[in-house]
C-alpha positions in Angstrom: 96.4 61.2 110.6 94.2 62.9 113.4 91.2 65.1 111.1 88.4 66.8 112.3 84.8 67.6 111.7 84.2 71.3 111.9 81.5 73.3 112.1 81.1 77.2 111.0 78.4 79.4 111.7 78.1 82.8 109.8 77.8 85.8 111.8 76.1 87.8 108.7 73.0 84.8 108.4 71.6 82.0 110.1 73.5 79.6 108.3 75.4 76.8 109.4 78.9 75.2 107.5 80.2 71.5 108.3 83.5 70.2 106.9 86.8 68.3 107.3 90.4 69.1 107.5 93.5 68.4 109.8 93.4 71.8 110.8 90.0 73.7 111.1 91.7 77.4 112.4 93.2 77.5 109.5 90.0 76.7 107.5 88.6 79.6 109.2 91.0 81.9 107.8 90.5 80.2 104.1 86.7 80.7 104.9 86.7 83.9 105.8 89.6 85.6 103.1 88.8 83.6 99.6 87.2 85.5 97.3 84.6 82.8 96.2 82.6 79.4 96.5 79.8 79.0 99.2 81.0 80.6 102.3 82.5 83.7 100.3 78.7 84.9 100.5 77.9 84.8 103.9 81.0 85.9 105.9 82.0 86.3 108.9 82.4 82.9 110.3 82.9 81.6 113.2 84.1 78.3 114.2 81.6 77.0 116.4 82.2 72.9 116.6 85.0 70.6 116.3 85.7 66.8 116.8 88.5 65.3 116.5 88.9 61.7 114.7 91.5 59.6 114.1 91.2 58.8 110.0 90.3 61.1 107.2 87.6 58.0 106.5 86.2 58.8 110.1 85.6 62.3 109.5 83.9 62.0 106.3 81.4 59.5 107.7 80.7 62.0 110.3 80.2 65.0 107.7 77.8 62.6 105.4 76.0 62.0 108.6 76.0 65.7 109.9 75.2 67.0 105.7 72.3 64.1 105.6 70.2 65.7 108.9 69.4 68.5 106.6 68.2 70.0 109.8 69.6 73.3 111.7 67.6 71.9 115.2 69.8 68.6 114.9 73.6 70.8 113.9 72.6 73.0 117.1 72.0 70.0 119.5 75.2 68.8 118.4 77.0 72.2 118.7 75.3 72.0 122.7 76.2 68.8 123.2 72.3 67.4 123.7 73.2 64.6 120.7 76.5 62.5 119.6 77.7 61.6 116.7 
């Protein structure tokens, strides 16, 4: 089953929100409408990054990856296309 990394930035802070999920438009909307959890706080978002794997397994390895930089320089490069996953 085709997943994808996504990436959300918030229009409110300069934050940055990486996850997975076979559909990330419609993560949007779940992002931007539920009333709690972590991206409650800082909404609007916008989705700024996808890519598109072919296992849930894939896209998870690329999250840890994306989640371990730690670094807003390295999720921007990425968003600009100056590094791969």
């Amino acid at each position: 089953m085709i997943n994808y990394l996504y990436i959300l930035k918030s229009l409110k802070v300069y934050k940055y929100y990486t996850g997975i999920s076979d559909n990330p438009h419609r993560r949007i909307i779940y992002h931007n409408t539920t009333k709690k959890g972590f991206t409650s706080r800082y909404r609007p978002w916008e989705l700024v990054y996808t890519e598109k794997f072919n296992s849930r397994a894939e896209a998870l390895a690329a999250e840890k990856k994306v989640k371990n930089w730690k670094s807003r320089v390295m999720i921007e490069k990425l968003i600009v296309g100056e590094i791969k996953l």
